[in-house]
Each structure stands twice: as C-alpha cells, then as structure tokens.
N, CA, C and O atoms as a GROMACS GRO file, in nm:
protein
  316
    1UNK      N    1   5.364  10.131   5.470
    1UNK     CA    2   5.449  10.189   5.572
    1UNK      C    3   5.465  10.337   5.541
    1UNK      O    4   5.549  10.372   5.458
    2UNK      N    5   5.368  10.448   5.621
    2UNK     CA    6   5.407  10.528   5.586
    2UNK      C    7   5.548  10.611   5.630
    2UNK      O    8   5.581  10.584   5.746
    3UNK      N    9   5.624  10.692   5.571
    3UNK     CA   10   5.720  10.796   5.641
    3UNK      C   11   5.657  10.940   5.602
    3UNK      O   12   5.607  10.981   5.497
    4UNK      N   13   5.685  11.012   5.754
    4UNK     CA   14   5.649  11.156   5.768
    4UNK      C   15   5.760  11.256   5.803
    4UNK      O   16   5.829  11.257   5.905
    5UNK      N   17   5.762  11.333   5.704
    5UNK     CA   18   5.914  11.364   5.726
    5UNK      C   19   5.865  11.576   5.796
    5UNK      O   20   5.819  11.660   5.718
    6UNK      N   21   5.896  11.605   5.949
    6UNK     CA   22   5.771  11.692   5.973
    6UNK      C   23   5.943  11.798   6.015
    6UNK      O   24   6.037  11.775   6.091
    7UNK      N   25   5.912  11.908   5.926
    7UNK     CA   26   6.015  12.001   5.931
    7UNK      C   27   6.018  12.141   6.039
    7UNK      O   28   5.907  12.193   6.053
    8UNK      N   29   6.098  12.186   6.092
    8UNK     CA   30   6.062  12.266   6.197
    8UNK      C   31   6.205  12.353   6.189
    8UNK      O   32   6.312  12.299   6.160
    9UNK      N   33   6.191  12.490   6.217
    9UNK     CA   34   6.316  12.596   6.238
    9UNK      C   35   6.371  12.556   6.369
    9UNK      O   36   6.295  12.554   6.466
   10UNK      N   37   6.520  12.518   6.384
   10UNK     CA   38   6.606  12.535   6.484
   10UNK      C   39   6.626  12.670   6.564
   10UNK      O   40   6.733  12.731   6.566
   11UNK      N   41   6.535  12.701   6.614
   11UNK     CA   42   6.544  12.794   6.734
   11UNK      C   43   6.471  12.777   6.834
   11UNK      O   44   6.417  12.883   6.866
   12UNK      N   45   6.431  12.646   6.934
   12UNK     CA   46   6.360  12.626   6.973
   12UNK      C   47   6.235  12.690   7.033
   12UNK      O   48   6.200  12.774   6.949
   13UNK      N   49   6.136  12.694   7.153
   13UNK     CA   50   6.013  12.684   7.161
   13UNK      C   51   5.981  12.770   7.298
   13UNK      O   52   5.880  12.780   7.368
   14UNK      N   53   6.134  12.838   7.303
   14UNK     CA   54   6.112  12.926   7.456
   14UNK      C   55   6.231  13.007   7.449
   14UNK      O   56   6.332  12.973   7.387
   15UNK      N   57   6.218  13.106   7.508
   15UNK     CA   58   6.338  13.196   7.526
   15UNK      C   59   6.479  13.150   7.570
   15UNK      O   60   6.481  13.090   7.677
   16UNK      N   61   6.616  13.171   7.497
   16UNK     CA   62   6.681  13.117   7.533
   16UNK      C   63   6.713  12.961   7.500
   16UNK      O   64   6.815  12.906   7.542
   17UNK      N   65   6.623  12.902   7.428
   17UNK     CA   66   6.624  12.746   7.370
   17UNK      C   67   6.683  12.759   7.265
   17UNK      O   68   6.644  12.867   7.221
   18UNK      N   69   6.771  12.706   7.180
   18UNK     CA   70   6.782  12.693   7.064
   18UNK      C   71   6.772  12.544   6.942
   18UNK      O   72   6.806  12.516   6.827
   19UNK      N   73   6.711  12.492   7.044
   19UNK     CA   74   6.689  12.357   6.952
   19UNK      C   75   6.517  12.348   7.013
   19UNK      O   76   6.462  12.419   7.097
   20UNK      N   77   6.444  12.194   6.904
   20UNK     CA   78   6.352  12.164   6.997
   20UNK      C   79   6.414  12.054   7.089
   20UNK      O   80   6.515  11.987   7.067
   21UNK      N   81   6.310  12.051   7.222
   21UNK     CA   82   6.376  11.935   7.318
   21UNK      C   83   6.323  11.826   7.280
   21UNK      O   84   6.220  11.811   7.215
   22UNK      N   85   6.420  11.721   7.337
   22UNK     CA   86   6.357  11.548   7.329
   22UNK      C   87   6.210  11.537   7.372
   22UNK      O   88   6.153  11.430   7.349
   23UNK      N   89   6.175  11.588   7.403
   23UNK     CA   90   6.002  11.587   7.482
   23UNK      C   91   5.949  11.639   7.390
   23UNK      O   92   5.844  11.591   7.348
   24UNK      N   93   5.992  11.727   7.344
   24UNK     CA   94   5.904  11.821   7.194
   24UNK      C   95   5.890  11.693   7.050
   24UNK      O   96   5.800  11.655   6.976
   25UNK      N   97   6.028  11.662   7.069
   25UNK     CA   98   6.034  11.546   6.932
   25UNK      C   99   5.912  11.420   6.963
   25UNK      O  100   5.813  11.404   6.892
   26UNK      N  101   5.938  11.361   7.053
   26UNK     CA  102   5.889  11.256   7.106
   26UNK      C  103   5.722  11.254   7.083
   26UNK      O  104   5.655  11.165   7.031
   27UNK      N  105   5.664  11.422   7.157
   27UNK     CA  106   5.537  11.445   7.101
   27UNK      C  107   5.485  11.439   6.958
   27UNK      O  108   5.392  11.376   6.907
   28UNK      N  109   5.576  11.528   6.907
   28UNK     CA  110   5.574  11.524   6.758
   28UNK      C  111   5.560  11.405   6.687
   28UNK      O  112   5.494  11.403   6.582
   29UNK      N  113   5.611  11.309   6.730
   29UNK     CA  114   5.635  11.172   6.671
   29UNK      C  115   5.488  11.067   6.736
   29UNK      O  116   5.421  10.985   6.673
   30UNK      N  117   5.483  11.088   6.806
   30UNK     CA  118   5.366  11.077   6.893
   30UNK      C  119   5.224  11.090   6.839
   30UNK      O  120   5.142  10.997   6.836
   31UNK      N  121   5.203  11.225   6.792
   31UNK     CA  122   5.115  11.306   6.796
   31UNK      C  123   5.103  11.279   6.592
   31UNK      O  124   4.996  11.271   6.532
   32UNK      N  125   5.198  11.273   6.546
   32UNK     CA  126   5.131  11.262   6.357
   32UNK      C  127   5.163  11.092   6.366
   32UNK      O  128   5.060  11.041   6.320
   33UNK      N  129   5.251  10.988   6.402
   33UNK     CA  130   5.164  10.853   6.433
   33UNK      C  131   4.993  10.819   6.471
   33UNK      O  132   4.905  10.755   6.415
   34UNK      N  133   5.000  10.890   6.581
   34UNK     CA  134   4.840  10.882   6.590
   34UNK      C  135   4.722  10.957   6.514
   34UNK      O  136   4.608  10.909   6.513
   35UNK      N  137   4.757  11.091   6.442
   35UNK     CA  138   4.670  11.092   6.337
   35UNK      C  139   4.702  10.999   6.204
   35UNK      O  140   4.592  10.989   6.149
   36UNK      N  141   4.794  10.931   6.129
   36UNK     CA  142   4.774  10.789   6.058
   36UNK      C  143   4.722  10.701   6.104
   36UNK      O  144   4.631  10.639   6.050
   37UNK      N  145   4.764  10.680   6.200
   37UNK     CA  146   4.657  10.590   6.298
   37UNK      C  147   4.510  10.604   6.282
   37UNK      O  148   4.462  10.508   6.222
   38UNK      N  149   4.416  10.702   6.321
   38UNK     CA  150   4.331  10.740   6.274
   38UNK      C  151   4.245  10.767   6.165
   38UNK      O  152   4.141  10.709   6.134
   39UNK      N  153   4.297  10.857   6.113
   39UNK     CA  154   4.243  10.906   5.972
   39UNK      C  155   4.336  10.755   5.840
   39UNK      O  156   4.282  10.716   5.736
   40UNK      N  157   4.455  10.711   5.885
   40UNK     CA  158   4.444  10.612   5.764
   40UNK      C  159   4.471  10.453   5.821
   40UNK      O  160   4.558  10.386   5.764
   41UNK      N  161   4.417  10.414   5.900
   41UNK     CA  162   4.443  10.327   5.988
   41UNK      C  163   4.571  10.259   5.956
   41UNK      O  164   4.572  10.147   5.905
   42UNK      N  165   4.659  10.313   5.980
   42UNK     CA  166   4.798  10.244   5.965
   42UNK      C  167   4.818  10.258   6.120
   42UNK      O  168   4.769  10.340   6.198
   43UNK      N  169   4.937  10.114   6.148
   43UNK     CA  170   4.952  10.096   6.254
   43UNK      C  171   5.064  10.166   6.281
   43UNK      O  172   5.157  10.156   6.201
   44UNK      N  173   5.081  10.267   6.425
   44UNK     CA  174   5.173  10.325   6.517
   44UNK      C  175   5.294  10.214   6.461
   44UNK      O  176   5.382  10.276   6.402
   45UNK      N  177   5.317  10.078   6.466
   45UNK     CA  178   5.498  10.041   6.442
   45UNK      C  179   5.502  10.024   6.295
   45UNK      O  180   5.600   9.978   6.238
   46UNK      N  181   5.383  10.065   6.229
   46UNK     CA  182   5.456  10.061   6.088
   46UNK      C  183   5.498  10.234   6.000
   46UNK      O  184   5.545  10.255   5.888
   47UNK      N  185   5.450  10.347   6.127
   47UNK     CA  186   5.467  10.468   6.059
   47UNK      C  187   5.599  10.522   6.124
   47UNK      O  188   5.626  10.499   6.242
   48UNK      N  189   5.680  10.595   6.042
   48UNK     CA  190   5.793  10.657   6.041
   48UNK      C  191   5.803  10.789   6.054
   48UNK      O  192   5.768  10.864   5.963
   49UNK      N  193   5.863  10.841   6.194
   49UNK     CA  194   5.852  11.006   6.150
   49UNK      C  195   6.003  11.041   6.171
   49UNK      O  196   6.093  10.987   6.235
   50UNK      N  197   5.996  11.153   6.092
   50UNK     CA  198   6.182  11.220   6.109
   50UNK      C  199   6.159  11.366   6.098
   50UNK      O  200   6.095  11.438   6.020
   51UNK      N  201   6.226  11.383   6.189
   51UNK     CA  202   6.208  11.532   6.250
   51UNK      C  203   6.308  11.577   6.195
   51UNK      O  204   6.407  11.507   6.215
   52UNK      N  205   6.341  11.741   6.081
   52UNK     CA  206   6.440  11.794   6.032
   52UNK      C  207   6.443  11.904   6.110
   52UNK      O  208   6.337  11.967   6.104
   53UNK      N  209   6.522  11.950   6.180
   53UNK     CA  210   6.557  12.100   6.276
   53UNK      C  211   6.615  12.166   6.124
   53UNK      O  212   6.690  12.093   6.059
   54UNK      N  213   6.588  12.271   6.081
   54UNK     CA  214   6.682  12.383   5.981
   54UNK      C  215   6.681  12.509   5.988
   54UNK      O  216   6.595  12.597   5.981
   55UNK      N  217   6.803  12.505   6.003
   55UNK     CA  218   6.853  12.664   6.062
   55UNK      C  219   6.763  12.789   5.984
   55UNK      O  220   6.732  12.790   5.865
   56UNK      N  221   6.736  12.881   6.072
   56UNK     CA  222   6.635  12.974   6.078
   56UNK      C  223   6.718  13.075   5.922
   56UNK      O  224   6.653  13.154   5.854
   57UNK      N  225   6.853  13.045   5.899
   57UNK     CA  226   6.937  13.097   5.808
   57UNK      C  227   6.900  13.035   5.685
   57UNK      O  228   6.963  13.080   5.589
   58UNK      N  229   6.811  12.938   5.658
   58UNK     CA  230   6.817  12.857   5.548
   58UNK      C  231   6.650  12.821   5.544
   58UNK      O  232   6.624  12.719   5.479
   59UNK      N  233   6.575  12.867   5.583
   59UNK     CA  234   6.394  12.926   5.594
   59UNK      C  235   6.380  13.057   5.583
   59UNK      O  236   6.443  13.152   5.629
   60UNK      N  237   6.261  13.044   5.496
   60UNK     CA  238   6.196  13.185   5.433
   60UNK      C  239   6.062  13.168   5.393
   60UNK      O  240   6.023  13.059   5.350
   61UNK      N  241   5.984  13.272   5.404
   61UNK     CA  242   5.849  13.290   5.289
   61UNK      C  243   5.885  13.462   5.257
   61UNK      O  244   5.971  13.548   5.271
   62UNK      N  245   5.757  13.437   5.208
   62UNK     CA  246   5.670  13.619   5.163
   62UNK      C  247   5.816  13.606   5.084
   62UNK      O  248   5.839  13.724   5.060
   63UNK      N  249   5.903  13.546   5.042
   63UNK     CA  250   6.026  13.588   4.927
   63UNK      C  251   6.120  13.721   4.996
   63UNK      O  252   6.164  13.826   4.948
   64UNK      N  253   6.126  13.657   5.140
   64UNK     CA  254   6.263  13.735   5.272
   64UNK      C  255   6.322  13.600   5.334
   64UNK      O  256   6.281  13.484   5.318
   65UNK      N  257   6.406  13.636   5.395
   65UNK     CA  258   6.426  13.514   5.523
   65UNK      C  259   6.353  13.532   5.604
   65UNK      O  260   6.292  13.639   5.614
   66UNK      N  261   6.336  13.430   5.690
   66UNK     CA  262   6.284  13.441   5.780
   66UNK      C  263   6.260  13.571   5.905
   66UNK      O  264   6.165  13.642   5.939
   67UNK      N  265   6.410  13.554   5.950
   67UNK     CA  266   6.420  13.683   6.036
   67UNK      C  267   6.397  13.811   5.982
   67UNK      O  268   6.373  13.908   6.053
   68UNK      N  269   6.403  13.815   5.852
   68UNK     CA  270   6.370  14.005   5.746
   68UNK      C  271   6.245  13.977   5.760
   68UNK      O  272   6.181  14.079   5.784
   69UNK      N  273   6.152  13.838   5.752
   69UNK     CA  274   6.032  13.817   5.726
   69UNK      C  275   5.913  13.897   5.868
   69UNK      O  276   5.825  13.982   5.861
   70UNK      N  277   5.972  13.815   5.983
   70UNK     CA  278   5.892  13.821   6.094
   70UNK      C  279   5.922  14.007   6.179
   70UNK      O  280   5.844  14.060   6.258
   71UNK      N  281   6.055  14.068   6.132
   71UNK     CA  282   6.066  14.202   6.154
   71UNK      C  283   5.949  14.258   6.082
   71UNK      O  284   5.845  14.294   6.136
   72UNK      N  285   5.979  14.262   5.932
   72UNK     CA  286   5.830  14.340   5.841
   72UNK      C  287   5.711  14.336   5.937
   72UNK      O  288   5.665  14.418   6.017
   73UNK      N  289   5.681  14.228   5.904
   73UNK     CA  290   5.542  14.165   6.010
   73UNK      C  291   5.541  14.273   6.204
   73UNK      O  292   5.486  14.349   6.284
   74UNK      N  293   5.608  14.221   6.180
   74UNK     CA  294   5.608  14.327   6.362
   74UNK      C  295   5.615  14.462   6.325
   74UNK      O  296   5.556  14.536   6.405
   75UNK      N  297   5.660  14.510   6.244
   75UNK     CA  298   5.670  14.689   6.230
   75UNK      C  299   5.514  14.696   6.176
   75UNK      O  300   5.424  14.762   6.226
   76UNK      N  301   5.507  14.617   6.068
   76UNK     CA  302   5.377  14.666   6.051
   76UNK      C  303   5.237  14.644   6.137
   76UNK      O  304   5.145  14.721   6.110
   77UNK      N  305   5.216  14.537   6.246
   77UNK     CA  306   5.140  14.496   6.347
   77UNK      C  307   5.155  14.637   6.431
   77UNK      O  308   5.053  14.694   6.470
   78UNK      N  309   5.289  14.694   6.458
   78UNK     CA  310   5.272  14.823   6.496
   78UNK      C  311   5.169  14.970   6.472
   78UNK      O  312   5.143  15.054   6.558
   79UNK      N  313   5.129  14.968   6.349
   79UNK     CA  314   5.057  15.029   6.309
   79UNK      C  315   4.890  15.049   6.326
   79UNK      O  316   4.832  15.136   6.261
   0.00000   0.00000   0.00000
C-alpha cells in the first residue's frame, strides 16, 4: 500500500487564488495514483495520496525564502 505524500506552496495557481482548488487536488491525486499504477503496478484503491498546502512563509531554496528567492531570480532575468 503505497502513501504519497505530494507537497505544494499555498498560493494557489492563478491570480488572485490563494489555495489550490478541489479540481487541482483531485487531479493531483488522480494523476500520481496512476503513475503507481503504471510504473509499479499497484492498484488505484490501494495507493494513498495527501496533499500538504505550506505557506509560501515556511518554503525556501537557493538558502532565501521563497519570496527573497523568486525576486533575486526576476531582477536578475532582467539583465
């Protein structure tokens, strides 16, 4: 039985969204069931997915937050 635990920033997927929508989850859940399905033939009612929304305040790389992260990135794409 696998569980997939598939993590994503709470700001959703369009201007003005701030979550993802039930249609977004649903795919999601949807969409990595059927690659186990596939690639490890486990069956769709025995795989588990859980979707974590986490605040864009509490995600980071490159060693910034997020939002210091994706500013850098745009000033310098400016160039």
């Amino acid at each position: 039985m696998p569980i997939v635990t598939v993590q994503v920033t709470r700001e959703g997927s369009a201007p003005g969204r701030d979550s993802v929508t039930a249609e977004e989850k649903a795919a999601i859940i949807r969409g990595v069931s059927e690659v186990l399905l596939d690639v490890l033939n486990k069956p769709l009612e025995s795989t588990y997915v859980v979707i974590e929304e986490v605040d864009l305040d509490n995600w980071g790389w490159g060693g910034l937050p997020t939002v210091q992260y994706r500013r850098q990135r745009a000033e310098a794409a400016q160039f």
